[in-house]
C-alpha positions in Angstrom: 4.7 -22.4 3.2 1.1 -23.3 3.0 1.8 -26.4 -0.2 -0.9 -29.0 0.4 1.3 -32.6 -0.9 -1.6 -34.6 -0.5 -3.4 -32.6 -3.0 0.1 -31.9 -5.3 0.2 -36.2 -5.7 -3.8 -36.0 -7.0 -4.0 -33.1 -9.2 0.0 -33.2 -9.7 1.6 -29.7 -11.4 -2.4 -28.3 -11.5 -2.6 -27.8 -7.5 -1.0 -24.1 -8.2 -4.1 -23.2 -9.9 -6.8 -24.0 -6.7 -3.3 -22.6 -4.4 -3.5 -19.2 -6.8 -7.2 -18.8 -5.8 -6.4 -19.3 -2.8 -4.3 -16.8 -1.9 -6.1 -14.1 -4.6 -8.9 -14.9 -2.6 -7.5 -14.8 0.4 -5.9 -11.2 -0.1 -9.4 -9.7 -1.2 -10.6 -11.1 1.6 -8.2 -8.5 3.8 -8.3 -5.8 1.6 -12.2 -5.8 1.8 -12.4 -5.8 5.3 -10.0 -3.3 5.9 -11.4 0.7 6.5 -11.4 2.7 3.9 -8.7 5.1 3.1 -6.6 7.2 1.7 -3.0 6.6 0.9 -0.6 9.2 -0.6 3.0 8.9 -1.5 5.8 10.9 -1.7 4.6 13.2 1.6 4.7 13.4 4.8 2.2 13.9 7.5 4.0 17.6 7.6 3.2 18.2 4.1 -0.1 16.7 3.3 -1.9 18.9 6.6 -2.2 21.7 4.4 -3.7 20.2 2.0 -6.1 17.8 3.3 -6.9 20.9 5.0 -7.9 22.8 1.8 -9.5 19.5 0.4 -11.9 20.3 3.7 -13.0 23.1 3.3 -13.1 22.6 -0.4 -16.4 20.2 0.3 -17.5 21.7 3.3 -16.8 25.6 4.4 -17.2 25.1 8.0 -14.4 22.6 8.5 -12.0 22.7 11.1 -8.5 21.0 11.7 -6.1 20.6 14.3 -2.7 21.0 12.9 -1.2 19.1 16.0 -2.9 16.1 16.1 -2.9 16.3 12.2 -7.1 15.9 11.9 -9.8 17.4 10.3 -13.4 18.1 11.5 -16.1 18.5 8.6 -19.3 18.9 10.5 -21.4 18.6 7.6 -20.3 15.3 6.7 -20.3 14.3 10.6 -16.9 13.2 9.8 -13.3 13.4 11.4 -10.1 13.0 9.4 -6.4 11.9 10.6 -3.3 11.6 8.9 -1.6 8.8 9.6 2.4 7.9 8.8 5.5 6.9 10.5 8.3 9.3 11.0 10.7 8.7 8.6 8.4 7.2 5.7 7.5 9.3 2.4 4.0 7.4 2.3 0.9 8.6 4.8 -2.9 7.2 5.2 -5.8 9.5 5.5 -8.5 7.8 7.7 -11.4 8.8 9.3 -12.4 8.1 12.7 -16.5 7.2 12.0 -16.0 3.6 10.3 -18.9 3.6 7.5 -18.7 7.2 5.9 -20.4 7.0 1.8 -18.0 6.2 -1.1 -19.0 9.3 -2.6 -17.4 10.9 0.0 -14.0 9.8 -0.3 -14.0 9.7 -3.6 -15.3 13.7 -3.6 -12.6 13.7 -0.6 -10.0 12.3 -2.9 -10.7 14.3 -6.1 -10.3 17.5 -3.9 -7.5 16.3 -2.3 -5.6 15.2 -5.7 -6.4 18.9 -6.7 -4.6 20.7 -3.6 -1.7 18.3 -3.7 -1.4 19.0 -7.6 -0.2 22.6 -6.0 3.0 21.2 -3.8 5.9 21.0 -5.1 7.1 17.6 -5.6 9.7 16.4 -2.7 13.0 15.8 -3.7 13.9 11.5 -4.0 15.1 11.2 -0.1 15.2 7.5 0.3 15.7 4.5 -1.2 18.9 3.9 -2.4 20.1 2.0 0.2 17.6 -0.4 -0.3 18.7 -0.5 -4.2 22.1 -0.9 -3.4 21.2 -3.7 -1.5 18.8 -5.3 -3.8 21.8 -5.2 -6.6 24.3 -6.9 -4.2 21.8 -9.7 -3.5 21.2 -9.9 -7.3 25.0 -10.1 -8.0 25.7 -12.5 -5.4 22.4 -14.8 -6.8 23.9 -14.6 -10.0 27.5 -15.4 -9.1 26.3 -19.1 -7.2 24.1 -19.6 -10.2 26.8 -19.2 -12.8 28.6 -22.2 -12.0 25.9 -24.4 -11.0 23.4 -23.7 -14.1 21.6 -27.1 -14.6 21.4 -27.8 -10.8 19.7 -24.7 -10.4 17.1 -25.7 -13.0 16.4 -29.4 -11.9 16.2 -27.9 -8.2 13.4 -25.1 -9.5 12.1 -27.9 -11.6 11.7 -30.3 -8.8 10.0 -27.5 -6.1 7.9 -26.6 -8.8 6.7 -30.0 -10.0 6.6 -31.7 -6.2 
């Protein structure tokens, strides 16, 4: 998308190097500047409450939550906790509202929270194989057109790859 051809005619097969950093650099750029959180997988919003809740008051007695809204209050930390997911997905974020809270925190906060979650009984696989049945018939089907057409399939990688 981004393939600089000036540059490909000047350092030739060599510009995916510099276009590696690039996008390395690029992507570490984003995931720096993002806030911090938490991300668990394989629960729901429904599921982890309970325990982020526990994780709470693990580190700081006096916390509070609000099961509706999903959040947690822990005063002592001056900090307020969310969950955050999708209906649907298996995979929710746990953010907090204040935007620089210590990494000592969440990593105390993530320690805790791995401990309570240890205690749930692992969900049962709900999705996903739709997507893997999917993913096979696009792999068949790649492998059927490529079958016949074996060395024009290599010059034509050859060629994108060597502009």
């Amino acid at each position: 998308l981004f393939f600089p051809s000036a540059s490909a005619v000047f350092l030739g097969p060599y510009v995916w190097l510099p276009l590696l950093l690039l996008y390395v650099l690029v992507c570490g750029l984003v995931v720096l500047t993002r806030e911090p959180r938490l991300v668990v997988y394989g629960r729901t919003a429904e599921e982890l409450y309970p325990a982020l809740l526990r994780s709470a008051l693990a580190i700081d007695s006096s916390a509070t939550g609000n099961e509706k809204n999903a959040q947690v209050h822990l005063p002592q930390f001056a900090a307020h906790l969310r969950i955050e997911g999708h209906q649907g997905f298996d995979c929710v974020s746990v953010l907090a509202f204040e935007p620089m809270l210590p990494l000592s925190f969440w990593s105390h906060l993530l320690g805790q929270l791995r401990v309570q979650v240890r205690g749930i009984s692992p969900p049962s696989p709900r999705r996903g194989w739709a997507a893997l049945f999917v993913a096979l018939a696009m792999l068949f089907m790649l492998v059927r057109s490529v079958m016949g057409q074996g060395e024009q399939f290599v010059e034509g990688f050859r060629e994108w790859l060597i502009r």
